[in-house]
N, C-alpha and C positions, 0 to 999 in steps of 0.2 A: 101668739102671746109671748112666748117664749124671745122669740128675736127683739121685741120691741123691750119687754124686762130687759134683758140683756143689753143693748145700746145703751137705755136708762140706767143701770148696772156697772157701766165702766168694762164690760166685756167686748165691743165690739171690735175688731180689728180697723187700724187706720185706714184701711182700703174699703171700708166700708163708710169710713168716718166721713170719708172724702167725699161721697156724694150727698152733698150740705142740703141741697132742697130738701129730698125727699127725709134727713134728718131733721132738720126746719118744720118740716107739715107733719112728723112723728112728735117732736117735742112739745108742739102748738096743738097737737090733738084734733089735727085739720086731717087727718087719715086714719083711720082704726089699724088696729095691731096684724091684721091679717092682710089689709089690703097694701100696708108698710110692706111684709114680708112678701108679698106676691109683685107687688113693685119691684122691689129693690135685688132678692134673690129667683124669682119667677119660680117660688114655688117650693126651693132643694135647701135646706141650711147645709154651707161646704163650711170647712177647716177655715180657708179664708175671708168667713164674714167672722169669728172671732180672732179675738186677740191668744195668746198662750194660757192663760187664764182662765178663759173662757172657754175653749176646747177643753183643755184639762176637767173642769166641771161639769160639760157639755156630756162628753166621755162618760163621766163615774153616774153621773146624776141619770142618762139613758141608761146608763149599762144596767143599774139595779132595776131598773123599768118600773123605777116610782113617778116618772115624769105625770104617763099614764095613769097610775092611779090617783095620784094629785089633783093632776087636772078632774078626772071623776067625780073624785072626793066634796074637791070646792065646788065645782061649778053643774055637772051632770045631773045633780041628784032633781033637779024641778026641771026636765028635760027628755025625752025620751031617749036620745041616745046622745054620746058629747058633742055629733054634728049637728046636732040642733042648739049646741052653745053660740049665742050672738057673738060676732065678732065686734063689739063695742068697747068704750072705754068703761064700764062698769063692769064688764067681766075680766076685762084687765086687772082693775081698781081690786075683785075680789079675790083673786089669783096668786097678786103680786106679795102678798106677806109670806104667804108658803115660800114663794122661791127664795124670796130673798132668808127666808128661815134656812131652808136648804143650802145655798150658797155657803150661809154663815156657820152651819156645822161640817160643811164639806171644808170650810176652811182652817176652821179648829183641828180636825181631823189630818191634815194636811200638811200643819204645823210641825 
C-alpha cells in the first residue's frame, strides 16, 4: 500500500517513474497495490524506488513505527491479523487519508 500511496504522492524516484507500464496498470487500477510492489520492487522497498522526499518521510514515518500501527488502526480491526488485509483498491481507498494525513504533518513539521 505504501509504494503505490507514494508513486500517487509525488515520492517516487524517477527510476522508478521510468518503468511506464507497470506505472500505467498502477494509475488505471488494472494491478492492486501489492502486486504493483511485488512487480516493480520484488518484494524490498530500497532508497532508490523514492525520490529525497520520499525516503526522508519513509525514514521518520518507519522510524516512529506508526506505519504499523496505522495500518492496524485503519484496516486490521475486521480482520484477524493485518495479513489477512485484501490487497485491493478499497483497502487502499481506506488507508490513503492517514498517510497522506501523515505526510502533511511530517511536512509542517519539517518546515
Amino acid at each position: 500500500m505504501f509504494l503505490a500511496w507514494a508513486v500517487s504522492s509525488g515520492l517516487a524516484s524517477a527510476e522508478l517513474l521510468e518503468m511506464t507500464e507497470a506505472i500505467e496498470n498502477l494509475e488505471r487500477r488494472a494491478i492492486s497495490p501489492g502486486a504493483f510492489f511485488f512487480e516493480v520492487c520484488d518484494g524490498k522497498l530500497w532508497e532508490s524506488d523514492l525520490n529525497e522526499e520520499g525516503n526522508a518521510f519513509a525514514k521518520a514515518y518507519y522510524a516512529s513505527n506508526t506505519y504499523g500501527e496505522d495500518y492496524e488502526s485503519v484496516l486490521g480491526s475486521n480482520y484477524p491479523t493485518v495479513y489477512h488485509v485484501p490487497d485491493d483498491w478499497d483497502t487502499y481507498t481506506r488507508l490513503k487519508p492517514t498517510l497522506d494525513a501523515k505526510l502533511a504533518s511530517w511536512r509542517n513539521r519539517s518546515r
